[in-house]
N, C-alpha and C positions, 0 to 999 in steps of 0.2 A: 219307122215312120208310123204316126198315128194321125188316126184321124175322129172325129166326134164331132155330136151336135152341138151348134152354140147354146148358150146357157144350159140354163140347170134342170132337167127330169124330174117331174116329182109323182111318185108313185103312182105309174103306168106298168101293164103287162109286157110280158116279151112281145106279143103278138104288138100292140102299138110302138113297139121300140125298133120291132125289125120294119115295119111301113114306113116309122118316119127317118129310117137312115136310108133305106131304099127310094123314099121319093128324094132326100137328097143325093141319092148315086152316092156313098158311102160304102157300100155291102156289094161287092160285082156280084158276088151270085145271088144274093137277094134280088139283085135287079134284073139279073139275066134271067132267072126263075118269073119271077113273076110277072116276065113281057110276055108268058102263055096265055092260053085261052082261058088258063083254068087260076086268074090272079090270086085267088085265097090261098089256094092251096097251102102255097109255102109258110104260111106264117100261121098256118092250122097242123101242121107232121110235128109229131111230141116227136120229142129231144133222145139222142140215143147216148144214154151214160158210155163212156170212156172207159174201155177195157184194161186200161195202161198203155194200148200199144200208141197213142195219138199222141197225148199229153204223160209221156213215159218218166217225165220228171218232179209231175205234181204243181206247186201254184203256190210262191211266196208274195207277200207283200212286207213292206219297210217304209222305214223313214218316214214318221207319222207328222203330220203337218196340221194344221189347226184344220183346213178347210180340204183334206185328202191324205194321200200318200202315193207311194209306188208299188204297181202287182205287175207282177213277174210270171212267165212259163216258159216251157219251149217247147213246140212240136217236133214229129220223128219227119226227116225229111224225106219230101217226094220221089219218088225213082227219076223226074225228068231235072230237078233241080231247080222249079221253078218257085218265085215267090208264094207264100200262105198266107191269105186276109183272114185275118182271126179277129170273130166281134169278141168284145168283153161287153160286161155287165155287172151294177153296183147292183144290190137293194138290201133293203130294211132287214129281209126277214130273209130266212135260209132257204125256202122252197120259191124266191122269188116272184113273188103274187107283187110284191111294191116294188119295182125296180127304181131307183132315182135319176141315174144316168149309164151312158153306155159308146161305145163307139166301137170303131174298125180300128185295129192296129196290124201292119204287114210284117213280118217274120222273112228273114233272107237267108241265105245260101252264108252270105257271107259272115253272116253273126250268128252261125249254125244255128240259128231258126229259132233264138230265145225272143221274148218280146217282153219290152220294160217299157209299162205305160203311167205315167204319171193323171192319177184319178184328181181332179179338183171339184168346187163347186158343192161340199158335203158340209154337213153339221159340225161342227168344233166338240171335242170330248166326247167322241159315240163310235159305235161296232158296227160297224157293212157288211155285208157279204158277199164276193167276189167272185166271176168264176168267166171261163173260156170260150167259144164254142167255135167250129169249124166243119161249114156243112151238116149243121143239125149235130153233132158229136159233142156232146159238153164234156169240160175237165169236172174234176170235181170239185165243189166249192172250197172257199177259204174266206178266212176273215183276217180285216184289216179296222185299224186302228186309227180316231184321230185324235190330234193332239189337243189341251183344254185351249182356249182363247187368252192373249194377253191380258191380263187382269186377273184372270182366276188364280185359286188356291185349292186347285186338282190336288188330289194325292198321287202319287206314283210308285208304283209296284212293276219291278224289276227282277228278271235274274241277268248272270253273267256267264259268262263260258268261254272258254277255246281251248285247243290240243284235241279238237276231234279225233277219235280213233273211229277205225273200221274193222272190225270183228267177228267173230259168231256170235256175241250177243247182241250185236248189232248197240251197245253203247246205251245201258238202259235210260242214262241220262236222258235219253229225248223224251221218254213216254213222262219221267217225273217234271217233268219243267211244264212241257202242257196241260199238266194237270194243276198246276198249280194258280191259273187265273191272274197272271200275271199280265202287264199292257205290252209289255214287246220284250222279246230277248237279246241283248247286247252281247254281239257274238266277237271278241277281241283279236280275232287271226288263229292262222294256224286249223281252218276250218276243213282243209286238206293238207296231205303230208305230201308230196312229189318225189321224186327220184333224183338227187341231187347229180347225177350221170345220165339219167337215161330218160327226164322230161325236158325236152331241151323245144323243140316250138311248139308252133300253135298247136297244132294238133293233138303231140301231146298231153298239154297243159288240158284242152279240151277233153280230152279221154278222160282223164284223172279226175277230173270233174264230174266228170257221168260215175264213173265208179262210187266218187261218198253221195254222190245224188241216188242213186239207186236204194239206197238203205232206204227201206219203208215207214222207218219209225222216227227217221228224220224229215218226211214228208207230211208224216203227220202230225209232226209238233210243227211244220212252217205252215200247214195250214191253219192249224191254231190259234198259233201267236207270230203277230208280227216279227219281222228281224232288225235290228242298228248293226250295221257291221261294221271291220274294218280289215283291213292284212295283215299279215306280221310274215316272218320267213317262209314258213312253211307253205304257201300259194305258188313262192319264187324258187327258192332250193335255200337248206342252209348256210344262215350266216350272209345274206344279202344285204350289200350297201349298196348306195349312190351309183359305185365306179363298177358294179355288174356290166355284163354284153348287152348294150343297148338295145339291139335285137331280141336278145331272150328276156329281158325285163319287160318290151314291150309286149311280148305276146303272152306275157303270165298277165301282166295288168289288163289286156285286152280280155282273155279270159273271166278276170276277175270279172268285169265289169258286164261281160255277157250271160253271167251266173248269178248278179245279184241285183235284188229288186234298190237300185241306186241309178239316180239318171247316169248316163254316160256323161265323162267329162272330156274336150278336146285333148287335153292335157294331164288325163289321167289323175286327177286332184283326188284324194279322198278323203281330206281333212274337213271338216265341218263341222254345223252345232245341229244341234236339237234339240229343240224349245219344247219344253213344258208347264205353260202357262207363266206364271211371277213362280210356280213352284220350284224349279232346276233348267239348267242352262247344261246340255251334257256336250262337251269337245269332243269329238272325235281324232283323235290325232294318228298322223302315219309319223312310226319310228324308221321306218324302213329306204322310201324314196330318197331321200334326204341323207341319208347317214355315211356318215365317215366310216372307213373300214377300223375292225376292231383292233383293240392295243392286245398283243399277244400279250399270254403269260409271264412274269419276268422270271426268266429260267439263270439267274444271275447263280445261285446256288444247286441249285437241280439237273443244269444242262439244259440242251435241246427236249421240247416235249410238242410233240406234233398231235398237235391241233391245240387249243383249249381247256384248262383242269381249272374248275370252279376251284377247289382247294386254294390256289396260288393266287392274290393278287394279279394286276395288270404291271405293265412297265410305267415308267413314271409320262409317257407318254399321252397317256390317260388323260392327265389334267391340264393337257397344253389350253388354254383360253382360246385358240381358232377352234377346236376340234367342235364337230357339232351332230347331233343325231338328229333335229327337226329343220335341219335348215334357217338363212336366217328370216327366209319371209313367212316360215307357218310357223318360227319362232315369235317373232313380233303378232302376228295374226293370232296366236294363244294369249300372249301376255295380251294384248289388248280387248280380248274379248272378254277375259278373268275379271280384270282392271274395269270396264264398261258392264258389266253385266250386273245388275238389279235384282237376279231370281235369290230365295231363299237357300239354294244349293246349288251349287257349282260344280260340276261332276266331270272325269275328265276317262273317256275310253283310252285307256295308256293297256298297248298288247305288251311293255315292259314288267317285270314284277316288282314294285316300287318299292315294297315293303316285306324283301323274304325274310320266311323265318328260315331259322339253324336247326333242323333235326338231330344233327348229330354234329360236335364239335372237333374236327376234322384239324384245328392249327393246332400250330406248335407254335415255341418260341421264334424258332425260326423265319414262319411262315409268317408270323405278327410285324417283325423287324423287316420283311419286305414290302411291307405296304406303303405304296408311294404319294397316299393320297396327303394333300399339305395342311397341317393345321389351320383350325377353325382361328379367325380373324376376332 
């Protein structure tokens, strides 16, 4: 739940931002504070930086939109289990002298205490600076991103990623990507690995979560640069389709969704676009919700082989014309947005590898004459 003042802030101090959410009853303790005798006070006591134990998971933002985006945290929860009113804050500049806009958003018990607020009301193609606070406690800042306006001819500067590991190097990949001045990271699944036995509910899923959250060097490239994400297996357990335990799919997407700076959807949807002016139209597609269970290996010569060998072809079951990986309504909802779209590039976040290369050439003749796929028409 959030809440904010109507229209748009434009470059006011904190001290005028917390008065006028407090003369709107927006901030409980801004207003319970300052029904003292001593009204100033509260909005005169500097801020006390965030040791990690408040905001223990740092402060992402995503999904850049012409006139905002989404910023993300989560606080450590209270010993009584009660709700957390967390103000946020945009502005111009990093030490926050111009703030733009800002509001209260509440943090619950039941969404372990992440808060995903959707910032609007900002300049189209420009850098904010975002940040938390709770009872005078601030997260640390971060910057967020927005998208150019319909009509421009923005450039856009990207990277790509996924197969996150967790390491003693902690994965140097994240220090090189924020260094690189890029507008947002497009993070393709697999951003955690799970226990394919042993993350089985919410809770679970939620722990495992906090584990690659805890890397510091992936805190600080999300505070960085924005994120576009999407899932692939790895969020859920290996090898996830469609016909997974309804129950355990629901509480990895639930988690998903409490983790990433992406509005919640009723229905757990995460396929979408992201606009970049007239310059790129990027799809987000999920392979995973949607998808048919896999065509095993065809062991027609080899025998039984348990599980999966890249080596071996599929069974010819592979190319039945029902079978489908996006479903057929975020099938048609791709084609039709391909087909409709106007930008100079067309970009499609696919967590599949569309295009592998052959490191090492692994058939044989054998191997060749099982391949079931049907000649080209």
């Amino acid at each position: 739940m959030s809440k904010r003042l109507n229209g748009r802030l434009r470059r006011i101090s904190r001290r005028e931002l917390l008065k006028s959410l407090a003369v709107a009853s927006l901030v409980p303790w801004v207003v319970a504070c300052s029904s003292s005798s001593d009204d100033e006070k509260v909005f005169e006591e500097p801020l006390i930086p965030d040791d990690g134990t408040l905001f223990f998971e740092g402060v992402v933002a995503g999904d850049p939109l012409p006139d905002g985006a989404v910023i993300w945290t989560r606080v450590a929860a209270p010993d009584d289990g009660a709700a957390v009113d967390i103000l946020w804050s945009v502005a111009e500049d990093e030490g926050f002298e111009r703030i733009v806009t800002g509001g209260v958003t509440r943090a619950l018990a039941d969404n372990a205490y992440s808060a995903v607020v959707l910032v609007d009301g900002l300049d189209a193609d420009g850098w904010y600076f975002y940040r938390f606070e709770v009872n005078r406690v601030v997260s640390r800042s971060g910057r967020l991103r927005t998208a150019p306006a319909q009509g421009s001819n923005a450039s856009l500067r990207y990277a790509f990623a996924s197969c996150q590991q967790r390491n003693d190097s902690f994965y140097v990949a994240h220090r090189a990507i924020a260094e690189e001045g890029v507008d947002f990271l497009m993070h393709l699944g697999d951003y955690i690995y799970v226990s394919d036995n042993g993350d089985i509910t919410l809770d679970d899923y939620r722990n495992r979560w906090s584990i690659f959250r805890a890397n510091p060097l992936l805190q600080d490239l999300h505070a960085r640069v924005p994120l576009v994400a999407m899932w692939d297996d790895g969020e859920f357990y290996n090898g996830v389709d469609a016909t997974g335990d309804p129950v355990r799919l629901e509480a990895a997407k639930r988690a998903w969704f409490e983790n990433m700076p992406v509005l919640p959807d009723a229905d757990y949807r995460t396929h979408r676009v992201i606009r970049w002016g007239d310059t790129a139209e990027i799809f987000m597609i999920d392979v995973r919700s949607y998808r048919d269970p896999e065509v095993p290996s065809n062991t027609s010569v080899f025998g039984f082989i348990d599980g999966q060998d890249s080596r071996i072809p599929p069974g010819p079951d592979m190319f039945e014309p029902s079978r489908t990986t996006l479903g057929a309504e975020q099938k048609q909802w791709l084609l039709d947005g391909l087909y409709d779209s106007r930008s100079t590039w067309r970009l499609i976040g696919n967590p599949y590898n569309a295009n592998p290369l052959k490191i090492e050439d692994l058939d044989t003749p054998e191997l060749r004459a099982m391949n079931s796929q049907p000649a080209a028409q």
